[in-house]
PLY file of the C-alpha trace (Angstrom):
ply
format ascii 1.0
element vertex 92
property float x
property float y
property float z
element edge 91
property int vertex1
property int vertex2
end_header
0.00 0.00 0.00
1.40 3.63 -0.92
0.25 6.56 1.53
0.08 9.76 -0.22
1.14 12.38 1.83
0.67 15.79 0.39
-0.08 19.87 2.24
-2.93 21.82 0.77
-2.66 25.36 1.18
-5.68 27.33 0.44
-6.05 29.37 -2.45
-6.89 32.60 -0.58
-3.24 32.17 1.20
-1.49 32.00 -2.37
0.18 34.82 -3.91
-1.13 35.93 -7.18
1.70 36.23 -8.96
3.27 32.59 -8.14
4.43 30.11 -10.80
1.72 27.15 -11.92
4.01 24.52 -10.33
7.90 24.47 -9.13
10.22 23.81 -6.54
9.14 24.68 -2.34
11.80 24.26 0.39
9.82 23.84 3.58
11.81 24.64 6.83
10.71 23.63 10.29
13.74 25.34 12.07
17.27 25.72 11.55
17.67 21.46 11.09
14.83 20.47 9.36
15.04 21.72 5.10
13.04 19.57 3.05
13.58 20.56 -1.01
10.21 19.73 -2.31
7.73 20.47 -5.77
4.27 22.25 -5.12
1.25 22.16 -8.04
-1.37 25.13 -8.01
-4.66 23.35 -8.52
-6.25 24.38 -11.70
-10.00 23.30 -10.19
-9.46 25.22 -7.21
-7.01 27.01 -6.72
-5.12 25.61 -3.94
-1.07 24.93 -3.48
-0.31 21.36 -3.32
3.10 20.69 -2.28
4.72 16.78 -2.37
7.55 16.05 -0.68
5.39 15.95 2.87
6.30 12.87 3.96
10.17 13.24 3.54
9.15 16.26 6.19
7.22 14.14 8.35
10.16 11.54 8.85
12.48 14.55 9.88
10.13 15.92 12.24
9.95 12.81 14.25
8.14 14.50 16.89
4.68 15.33 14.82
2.43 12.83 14.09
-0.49 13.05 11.42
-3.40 15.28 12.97
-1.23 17.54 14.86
-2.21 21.25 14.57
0.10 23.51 12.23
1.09 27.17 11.77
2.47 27.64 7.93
3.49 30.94 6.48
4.27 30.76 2.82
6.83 33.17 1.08
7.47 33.90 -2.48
10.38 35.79 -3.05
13.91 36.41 -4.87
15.36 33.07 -3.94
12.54 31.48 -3.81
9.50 30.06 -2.27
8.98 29.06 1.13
7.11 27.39 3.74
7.86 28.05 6.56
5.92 25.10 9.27
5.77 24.65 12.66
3.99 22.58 15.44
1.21 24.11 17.16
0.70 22.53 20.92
-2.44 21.95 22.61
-2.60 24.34 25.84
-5.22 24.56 28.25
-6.26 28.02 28.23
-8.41 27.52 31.66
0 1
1 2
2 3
3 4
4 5
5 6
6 7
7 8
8 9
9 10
10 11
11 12
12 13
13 14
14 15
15 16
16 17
17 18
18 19
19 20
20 21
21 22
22 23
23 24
24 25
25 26
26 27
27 28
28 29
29 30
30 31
31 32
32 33
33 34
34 35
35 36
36 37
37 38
38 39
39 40
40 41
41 42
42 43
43 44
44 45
45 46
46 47
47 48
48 49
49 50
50 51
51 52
52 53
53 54
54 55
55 56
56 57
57 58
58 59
59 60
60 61
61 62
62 63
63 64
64 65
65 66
66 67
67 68
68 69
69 70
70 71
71 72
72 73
73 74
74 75
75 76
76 77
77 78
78 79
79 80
80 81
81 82
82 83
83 84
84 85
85 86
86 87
87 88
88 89
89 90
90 91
């Protein structure tokens, strides 16, 4: 069995003026680069980007579910997402 695992950004969070498809580095922190390919969705909109899993096994401390904060950049040398782990706190 092969497990797809792929991060959809929403089309309202995409830049305008960004390529159809290309290359993504997503960093975590200082350790954790992951070179990967992203696909605009020509039904709706919305950045796909591959390469999620090879993320994943870095970040051996997140687990599937876990809450995310993502801030995608498009710039000179490239784009960006920039991830990172979002903990459950008890406000009360």
């Amino acid at each position: 069995m092969s497990l797809l695992l792929e991060q959809k950004i929403p089309s309202r969070l995409v830049p305008k003026d960004m390529e159809q498809y290309g290359a993504i580095s997503i960093v975590c922190h200082p350790s954790t680069l992951v070179h990967a390919s992203y696909a605009i969705s020509s039904d709706d909109g919305r950045l796909c980007v591959s390469g999620w899993k090879e993320f994943m096994d870095k970040e051996k401390h997140l687990q599937m579910g876990d809450k995310m904060l993502f801030l995608l950049y498009l710039g000179n040398a490239g784009v960006y997402l920039f991830a990172t782990h979002v903990p459950e706190i008890d406000l009360e």
